[in-house]
N, C-alpha and C positions, 0 to 999 in steps of 0.2 A: 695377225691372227694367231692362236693359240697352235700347238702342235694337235691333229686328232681334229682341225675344223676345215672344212673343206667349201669351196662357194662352188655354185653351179651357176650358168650365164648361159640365156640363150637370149643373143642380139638382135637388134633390127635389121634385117635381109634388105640390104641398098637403102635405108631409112624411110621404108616406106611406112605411111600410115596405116594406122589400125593394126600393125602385129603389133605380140605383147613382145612388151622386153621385161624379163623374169629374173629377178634379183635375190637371190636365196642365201641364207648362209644359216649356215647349219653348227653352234660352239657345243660339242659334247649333247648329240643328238638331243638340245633345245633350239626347237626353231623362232629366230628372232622374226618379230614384226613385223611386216613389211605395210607401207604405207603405198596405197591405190593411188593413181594418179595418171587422171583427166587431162590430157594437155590439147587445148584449141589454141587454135593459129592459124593464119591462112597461110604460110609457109613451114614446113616441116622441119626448120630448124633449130627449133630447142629441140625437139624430138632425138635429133642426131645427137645434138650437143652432150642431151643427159647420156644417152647409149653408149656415147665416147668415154665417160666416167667408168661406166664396168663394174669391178668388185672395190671400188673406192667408198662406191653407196651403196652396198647391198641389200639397204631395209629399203630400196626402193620400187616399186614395181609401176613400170608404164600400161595401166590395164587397156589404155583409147588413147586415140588418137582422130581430133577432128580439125575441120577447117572452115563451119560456118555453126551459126546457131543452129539450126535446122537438126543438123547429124549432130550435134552438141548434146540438143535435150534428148533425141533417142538413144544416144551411148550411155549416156549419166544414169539414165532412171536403167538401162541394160547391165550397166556394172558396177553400179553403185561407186564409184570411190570414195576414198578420203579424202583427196586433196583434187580441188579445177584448178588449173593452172590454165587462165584464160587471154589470151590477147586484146588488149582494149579497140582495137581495129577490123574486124569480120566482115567479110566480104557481104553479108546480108545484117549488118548490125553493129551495134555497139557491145563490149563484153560486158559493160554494166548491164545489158538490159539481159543477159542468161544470166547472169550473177543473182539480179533479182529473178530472177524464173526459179533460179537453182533456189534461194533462199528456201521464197515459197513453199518449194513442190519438195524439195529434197536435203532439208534447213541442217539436215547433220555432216552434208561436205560443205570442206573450209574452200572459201576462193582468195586465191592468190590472182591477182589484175595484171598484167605486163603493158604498162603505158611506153608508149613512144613519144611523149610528148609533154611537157611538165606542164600545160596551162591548167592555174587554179580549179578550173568547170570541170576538165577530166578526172584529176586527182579527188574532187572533191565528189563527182558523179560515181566515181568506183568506190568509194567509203560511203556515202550513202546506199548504193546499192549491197551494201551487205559483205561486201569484201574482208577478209580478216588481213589479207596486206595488199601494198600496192608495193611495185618495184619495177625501175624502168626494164625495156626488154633490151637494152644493151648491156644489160648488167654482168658480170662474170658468173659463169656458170656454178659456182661455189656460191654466190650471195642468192642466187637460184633456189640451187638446195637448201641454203639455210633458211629461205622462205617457205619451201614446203615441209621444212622440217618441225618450221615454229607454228605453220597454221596447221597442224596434223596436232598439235598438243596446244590448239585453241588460243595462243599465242598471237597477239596484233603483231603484225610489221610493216609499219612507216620508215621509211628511211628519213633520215635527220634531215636532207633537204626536204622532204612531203611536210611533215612534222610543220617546221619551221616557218614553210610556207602556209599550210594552212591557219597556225596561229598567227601568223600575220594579217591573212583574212579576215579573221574574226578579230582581230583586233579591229582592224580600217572600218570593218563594218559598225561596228560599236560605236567608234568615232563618229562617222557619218550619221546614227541615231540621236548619239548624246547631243543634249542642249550643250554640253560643254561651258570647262571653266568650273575654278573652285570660288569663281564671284558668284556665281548663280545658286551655289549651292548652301553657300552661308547665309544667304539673305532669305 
């Protein structure tokens, strides 16, 4: 940070749900960005995760915090964010299916999907429903942020296994369509 720039931080009190964590930083009283952000999960720890980051991320602000779809759709349409940062596992649901809720009802936040699980149907459930990235929920809490940073500036992010895998999909699928063979095709 520059000399004259000062951050302000106030944390999550024991990481509980639903406080804001407030990420301000202030370069020559111009106040930078700060990018809203939705995080559901049935355990609260990304929540901790990002709060442990501090003044590393300062354009980022935890405006909610939930743990089922239910308290999902009435936080989102309440504060609006930028960024859902959704876990594909909810206790009362899939996150594809508020993804598609979110789409719908509130089409200008970007969703970010946290799979736990690489099978093609998940990966491919969460991009259809409107996800702008998927990214496992083991992931380092930097590839974290670089996901809500890239879908906050409308930016895809597949990770190069999702990527890879899904083109393999659609490959096998084609295959299994086609008549196949370049005999069939010259006659």
């Amino acid at each position: 940070m520059s000399p004259g720039s000062a951050t302000y931080v106030t944390a999550l009190p024991n990481g509980t749900p639903n406080s804001e964590l407030l990420l301000t930083r202030f370069d020559d009283d111009l106040m930078v960005r700060r990018i809203r952000i939705l995080v559901v999960e049935g355990r609260p720890v990304l929540v901790r995760r990002l709060a442990a980051l501090g003044t590393d991320y300062s354009d980022l602000q935890i405006v909610a915090a939930a743990t089922s779809i239910r308290e999902a759709t009435s936080l989102a349409c309440t504060v609006q964010p930028d960024v859902a940062l959704i876990d594909q596992q909810l206790s009362d649901g899939a996150g594809s299916e508020l993804c598609d809720w979110l789409h719908v009802r509130l089409p200008r936040i970007a969703v970010v999907i946290l799979v736990s699980d690489s099978l093609d149907e998940t990966l491919l459930g969460a991009v259809e429903s409107g996800a702008i990235g998927v990214i496992s929920n083991t992931a380092a809490t930097e590839d974290v942020i670089e996901a809500i940073l890239r879908a906050s500036e409308d930016e895809f992010l597949l990770s190069r296994s999702v990527v890879t895998r899904l083109f393999r999909r659609g490959r096998e699928l084609r295959r299994r369509q086609s008549p196949g063979g370049c005999h069939e095709a010259t006659q």
